[in-house]
One Martini backbone bead per residue (centre of mass of N, CA, C, O) as a GRO file, in nm:
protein
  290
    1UNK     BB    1  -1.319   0.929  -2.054
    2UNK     BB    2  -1.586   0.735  -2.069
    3UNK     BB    3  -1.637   0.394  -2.056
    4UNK     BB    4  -1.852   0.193  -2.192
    5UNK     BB    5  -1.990  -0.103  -2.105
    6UNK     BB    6  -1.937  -0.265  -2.365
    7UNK     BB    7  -1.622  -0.248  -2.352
    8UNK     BB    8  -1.567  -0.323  -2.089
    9UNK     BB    9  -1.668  -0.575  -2.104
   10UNK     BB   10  -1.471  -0.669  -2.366
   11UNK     BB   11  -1.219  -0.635  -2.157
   12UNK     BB   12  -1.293  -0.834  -1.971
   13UNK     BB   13  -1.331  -1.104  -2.155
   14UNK     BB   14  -1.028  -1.062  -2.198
   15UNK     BB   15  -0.886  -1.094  -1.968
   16UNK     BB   16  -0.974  -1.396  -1.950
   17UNK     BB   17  -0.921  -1.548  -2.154
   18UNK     BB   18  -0.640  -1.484  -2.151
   19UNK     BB   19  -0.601  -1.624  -1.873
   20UNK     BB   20  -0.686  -1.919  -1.982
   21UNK     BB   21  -0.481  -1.962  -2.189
   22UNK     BB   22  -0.210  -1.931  -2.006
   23UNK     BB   23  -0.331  -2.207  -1.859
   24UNK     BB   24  -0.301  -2.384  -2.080
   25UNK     BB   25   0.017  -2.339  -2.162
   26UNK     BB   26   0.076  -2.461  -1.853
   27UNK     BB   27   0.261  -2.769  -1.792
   28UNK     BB   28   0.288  -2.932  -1.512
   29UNK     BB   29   0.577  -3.056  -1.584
   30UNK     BB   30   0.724  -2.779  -1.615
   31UNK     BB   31   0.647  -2.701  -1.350
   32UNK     BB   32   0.845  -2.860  -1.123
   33UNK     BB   33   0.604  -3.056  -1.042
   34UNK     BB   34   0.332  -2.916  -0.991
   35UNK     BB   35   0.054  -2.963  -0.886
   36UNK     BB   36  -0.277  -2.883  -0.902
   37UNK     BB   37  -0.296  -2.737  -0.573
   38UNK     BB   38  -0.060  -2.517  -0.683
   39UNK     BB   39  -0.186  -2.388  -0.907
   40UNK     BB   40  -0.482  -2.319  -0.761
   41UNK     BB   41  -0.307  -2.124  -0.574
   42UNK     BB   42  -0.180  -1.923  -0.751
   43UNK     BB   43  -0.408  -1.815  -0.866
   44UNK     BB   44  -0.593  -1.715  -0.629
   45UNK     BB   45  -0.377  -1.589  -0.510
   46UNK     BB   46  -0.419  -1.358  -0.744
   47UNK     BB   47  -0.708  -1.310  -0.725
   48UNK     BB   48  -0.682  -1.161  -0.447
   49UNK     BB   49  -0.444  -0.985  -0.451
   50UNK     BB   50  -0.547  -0.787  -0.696
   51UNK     BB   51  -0.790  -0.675  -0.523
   52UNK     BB   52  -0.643  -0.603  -0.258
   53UNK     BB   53  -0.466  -0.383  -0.437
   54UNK     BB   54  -0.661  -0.208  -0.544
   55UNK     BB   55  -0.817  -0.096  -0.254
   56UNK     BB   56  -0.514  -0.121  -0.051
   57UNK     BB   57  -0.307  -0.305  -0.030
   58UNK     BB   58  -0.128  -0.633   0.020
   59UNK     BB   59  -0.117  -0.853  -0.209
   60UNK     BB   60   0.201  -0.959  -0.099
   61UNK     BB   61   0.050  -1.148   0.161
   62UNK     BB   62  -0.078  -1.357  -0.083
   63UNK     BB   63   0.160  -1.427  -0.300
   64UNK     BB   64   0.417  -1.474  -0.146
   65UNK     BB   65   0.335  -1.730   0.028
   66UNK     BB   66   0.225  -1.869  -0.227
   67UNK     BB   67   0.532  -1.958  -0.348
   68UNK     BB   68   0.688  -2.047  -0.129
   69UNK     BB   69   0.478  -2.308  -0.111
   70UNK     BB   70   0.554  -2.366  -0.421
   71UNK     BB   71   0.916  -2.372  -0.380
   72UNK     BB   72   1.025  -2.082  -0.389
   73UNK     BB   73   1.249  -1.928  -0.391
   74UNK     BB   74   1.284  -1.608  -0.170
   75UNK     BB   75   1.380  -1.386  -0.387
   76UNK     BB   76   1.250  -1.499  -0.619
   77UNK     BB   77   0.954  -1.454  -0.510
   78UNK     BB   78   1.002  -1.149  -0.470
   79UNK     BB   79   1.054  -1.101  -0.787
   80UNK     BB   80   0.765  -1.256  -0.860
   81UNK     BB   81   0.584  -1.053  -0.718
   82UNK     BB   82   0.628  -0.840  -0.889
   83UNK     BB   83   0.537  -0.966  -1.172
   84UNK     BB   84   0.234  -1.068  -1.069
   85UNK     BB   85   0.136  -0.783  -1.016
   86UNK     BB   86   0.189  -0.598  -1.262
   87UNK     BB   87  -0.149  -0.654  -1.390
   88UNK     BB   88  -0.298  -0.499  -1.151
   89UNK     BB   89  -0.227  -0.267  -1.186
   90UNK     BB   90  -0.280  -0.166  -1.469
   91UNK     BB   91  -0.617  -0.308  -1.462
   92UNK     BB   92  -0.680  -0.090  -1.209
   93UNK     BB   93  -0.623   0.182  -1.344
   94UNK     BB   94  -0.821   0.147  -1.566
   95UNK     BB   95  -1.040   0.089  -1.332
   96UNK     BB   96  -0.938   0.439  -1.243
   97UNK     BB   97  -0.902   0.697  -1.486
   98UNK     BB   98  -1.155   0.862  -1.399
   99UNK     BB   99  -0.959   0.919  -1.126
  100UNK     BB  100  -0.691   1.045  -1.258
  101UNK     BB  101  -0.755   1.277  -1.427
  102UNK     BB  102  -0.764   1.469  -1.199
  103UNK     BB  103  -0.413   1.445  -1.210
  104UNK     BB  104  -0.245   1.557  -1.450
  105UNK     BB  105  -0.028   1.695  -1.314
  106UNK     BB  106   0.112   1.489  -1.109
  107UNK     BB  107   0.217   1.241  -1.302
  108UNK     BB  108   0.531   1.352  -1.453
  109UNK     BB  109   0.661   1.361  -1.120
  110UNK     BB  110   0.569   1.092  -1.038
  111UNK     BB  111   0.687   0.913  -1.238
  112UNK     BB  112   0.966   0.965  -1.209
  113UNK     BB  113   0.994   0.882  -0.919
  114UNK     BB  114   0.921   0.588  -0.985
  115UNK     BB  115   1.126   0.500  -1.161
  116UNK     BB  116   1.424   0.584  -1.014
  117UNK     BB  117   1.304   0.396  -0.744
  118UNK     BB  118   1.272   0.102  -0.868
  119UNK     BB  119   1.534   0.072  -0.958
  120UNK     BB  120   1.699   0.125  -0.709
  121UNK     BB  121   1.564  -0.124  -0.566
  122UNK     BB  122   1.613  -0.359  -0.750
  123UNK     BB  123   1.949  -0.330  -0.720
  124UNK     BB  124   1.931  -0.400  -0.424
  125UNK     BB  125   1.798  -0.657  -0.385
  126UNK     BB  126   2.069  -0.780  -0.568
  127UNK     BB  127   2.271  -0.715  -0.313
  128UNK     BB  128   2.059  -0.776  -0.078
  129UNK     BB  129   1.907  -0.898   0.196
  130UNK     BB  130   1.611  -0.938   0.347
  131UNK     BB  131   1.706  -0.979   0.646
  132UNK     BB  132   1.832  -0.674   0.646
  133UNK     BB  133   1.507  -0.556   0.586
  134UNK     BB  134   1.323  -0.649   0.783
  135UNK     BB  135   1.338  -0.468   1.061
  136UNK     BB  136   1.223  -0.226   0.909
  137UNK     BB  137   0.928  -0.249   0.753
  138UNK     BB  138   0.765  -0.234   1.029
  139UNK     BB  139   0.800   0.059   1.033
  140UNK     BB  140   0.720   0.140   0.768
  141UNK     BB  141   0.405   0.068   0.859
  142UNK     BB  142   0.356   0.203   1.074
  143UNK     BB  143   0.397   0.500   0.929
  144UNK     BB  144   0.183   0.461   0.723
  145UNK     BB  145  -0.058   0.445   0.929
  146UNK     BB  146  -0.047   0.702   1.024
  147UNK     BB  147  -0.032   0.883   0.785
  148UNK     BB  148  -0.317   0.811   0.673
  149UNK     BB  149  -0.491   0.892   0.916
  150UNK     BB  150  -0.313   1.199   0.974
  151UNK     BB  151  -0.235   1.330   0.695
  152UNK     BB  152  -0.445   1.549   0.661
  153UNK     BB  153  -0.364   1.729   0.906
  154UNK     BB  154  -0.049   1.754   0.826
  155UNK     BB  155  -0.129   1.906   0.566
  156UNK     BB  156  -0.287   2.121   0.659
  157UNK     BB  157  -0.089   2.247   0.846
  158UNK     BB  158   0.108   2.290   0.630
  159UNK     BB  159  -0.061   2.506   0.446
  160UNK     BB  160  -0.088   2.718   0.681
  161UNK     BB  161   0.225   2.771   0.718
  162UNK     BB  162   0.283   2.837   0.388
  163UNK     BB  163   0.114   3.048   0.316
  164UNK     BB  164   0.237   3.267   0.067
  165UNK     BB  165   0.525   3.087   0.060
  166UNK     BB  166   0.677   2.990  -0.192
  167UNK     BB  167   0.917   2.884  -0.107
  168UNK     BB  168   0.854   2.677   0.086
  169UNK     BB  169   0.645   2.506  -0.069
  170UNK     BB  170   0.869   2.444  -0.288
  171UNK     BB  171   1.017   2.268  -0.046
  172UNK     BB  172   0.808   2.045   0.006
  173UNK     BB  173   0.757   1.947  -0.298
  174UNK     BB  174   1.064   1.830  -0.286
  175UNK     BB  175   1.054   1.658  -0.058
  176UNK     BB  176   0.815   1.474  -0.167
  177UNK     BB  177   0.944   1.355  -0.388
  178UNK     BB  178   1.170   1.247  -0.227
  179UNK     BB  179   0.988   1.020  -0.082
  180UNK     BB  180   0.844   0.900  -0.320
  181UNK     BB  181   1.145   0.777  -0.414
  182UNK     BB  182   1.167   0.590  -0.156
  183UNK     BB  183   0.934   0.445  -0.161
  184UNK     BB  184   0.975   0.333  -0.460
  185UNK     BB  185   1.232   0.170  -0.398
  186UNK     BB  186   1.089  -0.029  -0.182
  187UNK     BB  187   0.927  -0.151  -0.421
  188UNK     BB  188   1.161  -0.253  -0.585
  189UNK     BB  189   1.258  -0.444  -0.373
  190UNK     BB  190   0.947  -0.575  -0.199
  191UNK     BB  191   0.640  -0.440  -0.215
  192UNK     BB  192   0.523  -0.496   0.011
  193UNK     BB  193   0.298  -0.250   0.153
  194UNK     BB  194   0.323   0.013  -0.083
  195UNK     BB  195  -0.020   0.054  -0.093
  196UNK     BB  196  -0.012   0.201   0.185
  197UNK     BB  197   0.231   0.398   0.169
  198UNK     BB  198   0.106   0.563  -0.087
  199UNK     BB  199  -0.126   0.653   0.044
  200UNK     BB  200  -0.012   0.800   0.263
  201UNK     BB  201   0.126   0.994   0.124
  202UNK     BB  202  -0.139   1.142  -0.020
  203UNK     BB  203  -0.219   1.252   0.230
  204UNK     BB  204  -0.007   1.412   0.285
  205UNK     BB  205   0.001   1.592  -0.009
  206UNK     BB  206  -0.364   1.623   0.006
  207UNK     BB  207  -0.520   1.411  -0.106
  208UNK     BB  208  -0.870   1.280  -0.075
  209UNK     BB  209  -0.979   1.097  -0.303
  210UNK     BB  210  -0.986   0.801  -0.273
  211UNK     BB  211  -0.988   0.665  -0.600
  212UNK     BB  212  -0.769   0.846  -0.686
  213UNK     BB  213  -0.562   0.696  -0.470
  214UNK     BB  214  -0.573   0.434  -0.615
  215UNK     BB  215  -0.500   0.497  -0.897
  216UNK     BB  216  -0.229   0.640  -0.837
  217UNK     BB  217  -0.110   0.368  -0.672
  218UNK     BB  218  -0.135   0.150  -0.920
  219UNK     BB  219   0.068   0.359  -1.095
  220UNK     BB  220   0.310   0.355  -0.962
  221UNK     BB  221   0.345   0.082  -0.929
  222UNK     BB  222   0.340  -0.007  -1.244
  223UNK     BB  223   0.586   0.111  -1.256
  224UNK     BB  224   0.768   0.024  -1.085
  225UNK     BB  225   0.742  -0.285  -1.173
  226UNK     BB  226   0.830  -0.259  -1.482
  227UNK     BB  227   1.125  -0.188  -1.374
  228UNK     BB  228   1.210  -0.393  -1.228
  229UNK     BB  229   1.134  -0.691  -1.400
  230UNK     BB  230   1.372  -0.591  -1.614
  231UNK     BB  231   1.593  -0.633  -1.386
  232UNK     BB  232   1.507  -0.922  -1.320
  233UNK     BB  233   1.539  -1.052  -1.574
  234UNK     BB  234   1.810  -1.002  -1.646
  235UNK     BB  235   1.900  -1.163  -1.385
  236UNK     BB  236   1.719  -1.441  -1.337
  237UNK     BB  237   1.489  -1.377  -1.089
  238UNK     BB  238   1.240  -1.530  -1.228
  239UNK     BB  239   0.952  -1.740  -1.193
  240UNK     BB  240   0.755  -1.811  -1.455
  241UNK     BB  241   0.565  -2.016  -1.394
  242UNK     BB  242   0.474  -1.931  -1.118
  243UNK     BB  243   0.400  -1.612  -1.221
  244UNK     BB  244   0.177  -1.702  -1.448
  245UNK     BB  245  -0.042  -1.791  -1.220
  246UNK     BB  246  -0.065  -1.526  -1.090
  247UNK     BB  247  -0.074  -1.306  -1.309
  248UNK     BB  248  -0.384  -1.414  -1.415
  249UNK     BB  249  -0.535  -1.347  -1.166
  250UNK     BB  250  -0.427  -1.031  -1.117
  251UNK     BB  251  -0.571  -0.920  -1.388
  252UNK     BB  252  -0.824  -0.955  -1.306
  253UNK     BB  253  -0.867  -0.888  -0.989
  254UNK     BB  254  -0.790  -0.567  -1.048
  255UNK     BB  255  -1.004  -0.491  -1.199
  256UNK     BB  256  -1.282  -0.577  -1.095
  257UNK     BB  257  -1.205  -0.418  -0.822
  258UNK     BB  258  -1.197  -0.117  -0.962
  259UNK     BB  259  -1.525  -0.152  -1.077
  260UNK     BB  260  -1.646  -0.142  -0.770
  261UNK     BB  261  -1.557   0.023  -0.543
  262UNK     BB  262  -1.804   0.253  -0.590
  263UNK     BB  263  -1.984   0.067  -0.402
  264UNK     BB  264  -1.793   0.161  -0.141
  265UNK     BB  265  -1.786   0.396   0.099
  266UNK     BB  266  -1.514   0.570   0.137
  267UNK     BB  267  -1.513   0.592   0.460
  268UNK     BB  268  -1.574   0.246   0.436
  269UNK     BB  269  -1.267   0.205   0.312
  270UNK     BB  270  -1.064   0.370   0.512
  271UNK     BB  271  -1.137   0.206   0.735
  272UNK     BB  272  -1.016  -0.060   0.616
  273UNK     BB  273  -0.737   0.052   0.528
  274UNK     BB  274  -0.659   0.073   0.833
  275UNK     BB  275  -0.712  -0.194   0.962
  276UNK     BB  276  -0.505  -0.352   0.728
  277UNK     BB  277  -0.266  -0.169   0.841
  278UNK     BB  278  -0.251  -0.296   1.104
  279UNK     BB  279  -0.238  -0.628   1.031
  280UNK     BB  280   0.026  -0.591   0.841
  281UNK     BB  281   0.223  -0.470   1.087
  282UNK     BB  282   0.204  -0.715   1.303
  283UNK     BB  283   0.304  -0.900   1.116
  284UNK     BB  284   0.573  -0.774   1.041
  285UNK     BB  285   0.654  -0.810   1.326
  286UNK     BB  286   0.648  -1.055   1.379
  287UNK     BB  287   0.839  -1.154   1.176
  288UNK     BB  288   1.088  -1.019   1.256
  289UNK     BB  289   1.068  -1.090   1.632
  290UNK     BB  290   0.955  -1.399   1.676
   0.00000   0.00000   0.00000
């Protein structure tokens, strides 16, 4: 069902309300003495955050250092930008729910791969260092960039292969879950760079409208992220006042980028993703080994 004009406008409105009582009800002497120019930036930075992570992912790329920036320790502030990031993917979902239901065959084997990675993600990140995993990343973000580029002709090419071949299609396609649950992991220990790495998967997997991928990418992070949130919560990993003003940010801004989306052209759109996802491949190299 599309939603009317008229709706859309009333949930955007709300949107906003929230995110300003949310930023009203924030005391700055509580926030550890935080200034005024760190408030404004971790709320922007997730106004910019939300929307980035809407169209292409990526949005733990400035979320993440603007946390650090406000003096979140590290461990904590990987923990509190999933939880920041958490209203964009919702809101992001929301509006591309019209190109998410042409694909509800695939939510309830997706959703599950995502609950199981997320969670195990989680617990991960609770018991391993940043500094253990950061060497891996830039590969991740490599393959993952090479995969959404030429993910659609390895899968047409393995459909090629296993036309008539039920069993064959059948073993493919637990291979793709299990990818899936692993990308998912993935998610739910680091979070920055999951939707460049989600979109990979749909191409490998075989989906090729890009607003359908974006959306299915929203909520499967959505998921990843609900299920890590209540278990950094649970260990008390999460720096809740800093992350209420990237998380207000978010709010808005995924919602909102994904009411536009439609304006940008499929095509531009897609290499822009590529083009982004060689830029954020670079920083994680460069962060990991110089």
């Amino acid at each position: 069902m599309v939603l009317p004009s008229a709706t859309l406008m009333g949930f955007e409105t709300q949107m906003c309300w929230t995110s300003f009582k949310l930023l009203r009800r924030l005391d700055t002497n509580r926030v550890s003495g935080m200034t005024e120019l760190e408030i404004l930036l971790l709320f922007f930075a997730g106004l910019a955050a939300g929307a980035v992570n809407s169209l292409a992912g990526g949005g733990s790329f400035i979320a993440f250092p603007a946390l650090l920036l406000a003096g979140v320790p590290v461990v904590v502030a990987n923990a509190t930008n999933t939880f920041a990031a958490w209203p964009g993917y919702v809101s992001g979902a929301i509006g591309y729910w019209t190109h998410i239901r042409d694909n509800m065959r695939l939510l309830l084997p997706y959703s599950i791969a995502a609950l199981v990675g997320g969670f195990l993600g989680a617990e991960l990140l609770l018991r391993v260092s940043d500094a253990q995993f950061s060497v891996v990343v830039p590969w991740l973000m490599g393959v993952a960039v090479f995969l959404f580029a030429f993910g659609g002709r390895i899968s047409q090419f393995l459909m090629a292969k296993t036309a008539g071949q039920k069993s064959t299609a059948l073993l493919i396609w637990g291979a793709l879950l299990v990818l899936l649950t692993l990308i998912c992991l993935y998610g739910g220990f680091f979070n920055a760079g999951l939707g460049i790495i989600l979109l990979a998967f749909f191409a490998l997997a075989g989906l090729k409208n890009i607003h359908a991928l974006n959306g299915l990418k929203l909520l499967l992070s959505g998921i990843v992220a609900s299920v890590a949130v209540v278990r950094f919560a649970l260990e008390g990993s999460i720096a809740w006042y800093e992350g209420s003003l990237v998380f207000a940010g978010t709010l808005v801004g995924g919602y909102l980028a994904a009411r536009l989306a439609h304006l940008i052209p499929a095509p531009a759109l897609r290499t822009a993703i590529i083009i982004y996802g060689i830029i954020l491949t670079a920083v994680f190299f460069w962060r990991a080994y110089v």
